[in-house]
N, C-alpha and C positions, 0 to 999 in steps of 0.2 A: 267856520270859526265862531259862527254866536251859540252855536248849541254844542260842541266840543260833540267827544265819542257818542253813537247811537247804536244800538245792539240791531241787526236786520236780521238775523237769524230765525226763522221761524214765522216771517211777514210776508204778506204778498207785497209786491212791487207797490198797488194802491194802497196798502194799508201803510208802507212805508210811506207815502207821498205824505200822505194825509197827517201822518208822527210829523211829520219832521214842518210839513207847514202850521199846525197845531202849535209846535214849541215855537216857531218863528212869530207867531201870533202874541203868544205865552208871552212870550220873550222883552215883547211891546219894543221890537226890534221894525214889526212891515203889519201894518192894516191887514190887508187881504194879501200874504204872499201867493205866486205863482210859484209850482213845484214842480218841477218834471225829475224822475227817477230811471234812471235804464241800468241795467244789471250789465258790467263788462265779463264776469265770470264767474261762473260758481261753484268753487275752489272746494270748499267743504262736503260738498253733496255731490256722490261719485257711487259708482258698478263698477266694482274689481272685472274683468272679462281676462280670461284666460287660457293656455290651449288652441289648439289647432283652428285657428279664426284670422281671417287677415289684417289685423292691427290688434295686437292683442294689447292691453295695459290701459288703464282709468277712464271712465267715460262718465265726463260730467252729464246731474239729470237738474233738471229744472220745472220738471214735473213729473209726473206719473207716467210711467214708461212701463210698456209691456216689453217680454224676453224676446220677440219678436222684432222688434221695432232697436233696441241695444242693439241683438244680433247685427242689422241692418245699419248701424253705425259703425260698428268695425268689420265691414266686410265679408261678414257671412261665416259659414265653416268650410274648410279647405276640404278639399277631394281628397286628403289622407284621415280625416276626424270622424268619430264616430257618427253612428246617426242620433246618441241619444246625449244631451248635457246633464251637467250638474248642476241647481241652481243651492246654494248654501244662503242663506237667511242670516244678519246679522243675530239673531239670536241663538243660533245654528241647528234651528230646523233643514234641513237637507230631499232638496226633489228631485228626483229623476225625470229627465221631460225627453220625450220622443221629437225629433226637429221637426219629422213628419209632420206630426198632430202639430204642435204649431205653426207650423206653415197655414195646415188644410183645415186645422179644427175649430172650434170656437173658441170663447173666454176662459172657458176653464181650462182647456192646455195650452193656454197662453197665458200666463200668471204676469202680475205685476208685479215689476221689481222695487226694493226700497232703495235709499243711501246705505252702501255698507254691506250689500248682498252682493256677491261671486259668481258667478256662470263661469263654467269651465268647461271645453268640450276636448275628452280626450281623444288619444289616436286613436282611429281604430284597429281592429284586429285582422291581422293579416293569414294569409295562407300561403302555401310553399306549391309550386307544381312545376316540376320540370323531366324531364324524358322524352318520350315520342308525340311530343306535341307542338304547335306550329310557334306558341309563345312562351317560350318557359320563364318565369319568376316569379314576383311576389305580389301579391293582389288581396284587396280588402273584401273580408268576409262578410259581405251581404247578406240581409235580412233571408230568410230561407233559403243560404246557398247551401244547395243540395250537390251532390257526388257527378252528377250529373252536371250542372250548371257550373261549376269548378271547371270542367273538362273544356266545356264551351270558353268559360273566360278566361282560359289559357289556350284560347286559338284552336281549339278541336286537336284532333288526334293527326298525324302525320300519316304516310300512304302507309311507315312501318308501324303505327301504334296498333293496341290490341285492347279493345274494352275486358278481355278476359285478362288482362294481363294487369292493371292498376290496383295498387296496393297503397294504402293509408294509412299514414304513421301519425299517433298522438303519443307524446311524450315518450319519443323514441320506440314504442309499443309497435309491433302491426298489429293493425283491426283487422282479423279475421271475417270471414264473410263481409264485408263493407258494401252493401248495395247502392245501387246508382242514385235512390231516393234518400238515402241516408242524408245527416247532414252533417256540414263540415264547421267545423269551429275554431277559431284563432289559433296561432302554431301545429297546424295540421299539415301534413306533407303529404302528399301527392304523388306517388311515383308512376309513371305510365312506360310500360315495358314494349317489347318489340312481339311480333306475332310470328309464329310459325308459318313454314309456306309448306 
């Protein structure tokens, strides 16, 4: 009530103390006032987080935070999201960041986020496989999944499946020759046929 409105915006906690006992001084209000300042919220200064993360929606910062460290406040990325985010920049410079390298790497694939910056981590990209194999559906396309490891992460082949027999459809296309090292990428189908006796 002796010093009305005070702008905090852009103060550290102590440099607020120190305004605000300064003008109580000023004020010829208190000799030496005692000042104690705690921050209940910091409503202004936020990371948009979005996408396949377990709490997705505003994440108050209060200081310097790495994508790392956000990440880890809403929960991480769900076992449907990609492995790589978006981070957008309020200025709208735009990074792509590997979760990996963040995790494992140093500072520099661990960027600092601002007020105002987005991290988004979409779904990832799926594949299709189903026929003579022990799990047939739909599963996320992993870093080098190759024609071969497809086969595996759909439970291997059944006593009737036939490795001479799997056929790979992209965009409704069959891939001709499709070998086992090949590799398979989002909306790729999977067919695994039965084998002659």
């Amino acid at each position: 009530p002796f010093i009305n409105t005070l702008q905090a915006q852009n103060l550290t906690v102590l440099q607020l103390r120190e305004r605000v006992r300064q003008l109580l001084k000023d004020g010829g209000y208190y000799a030496d006032p005692v000042v104690a300042v705690n921050v209940a919220t910091y409503a202004s200064r936020y990371v948009i987080v979005l996408g396949e993360v377990g709490a997705p929606g505003l994440v108050p910062v209060d200081r310097a935070y790495r994508v790392s460290e956000i990440l880890a406040r809403v929960g991480g990325a769900k076992d449907n999201g990609a492995d790589v985010l978006t981070l957008r920049r309020a200025s709208g410079e735009e990074l792509t960041l590997n979760l990996r390298s963040i995790a494992t790497g140093g500072d520099a694939d661990d960027p600092i986020v601002n007020p105002g910056d987005k991290l988004f981590v979409p779904t990832a990209e799926t594949f299709y496989i189903y026929g003579q194999v022990t799990a047939p559906g739909t599963y996320k396309v992993d870093r080098d999944m190759s024609l071969r490891k497809a086969l595996a992460r759909g439970g291997g082949l059944t006593s009737l499946g036939s490795e001479k027999r799997v056929k790979v459809f992209r965009g409704g296309e069959e891939i001709v020759r499709f070998k086992p090292n090949d590799m398979i990428k989002g909306g790729d189908v999977v067919v695994v046929g039965e084998r002659f006796f």
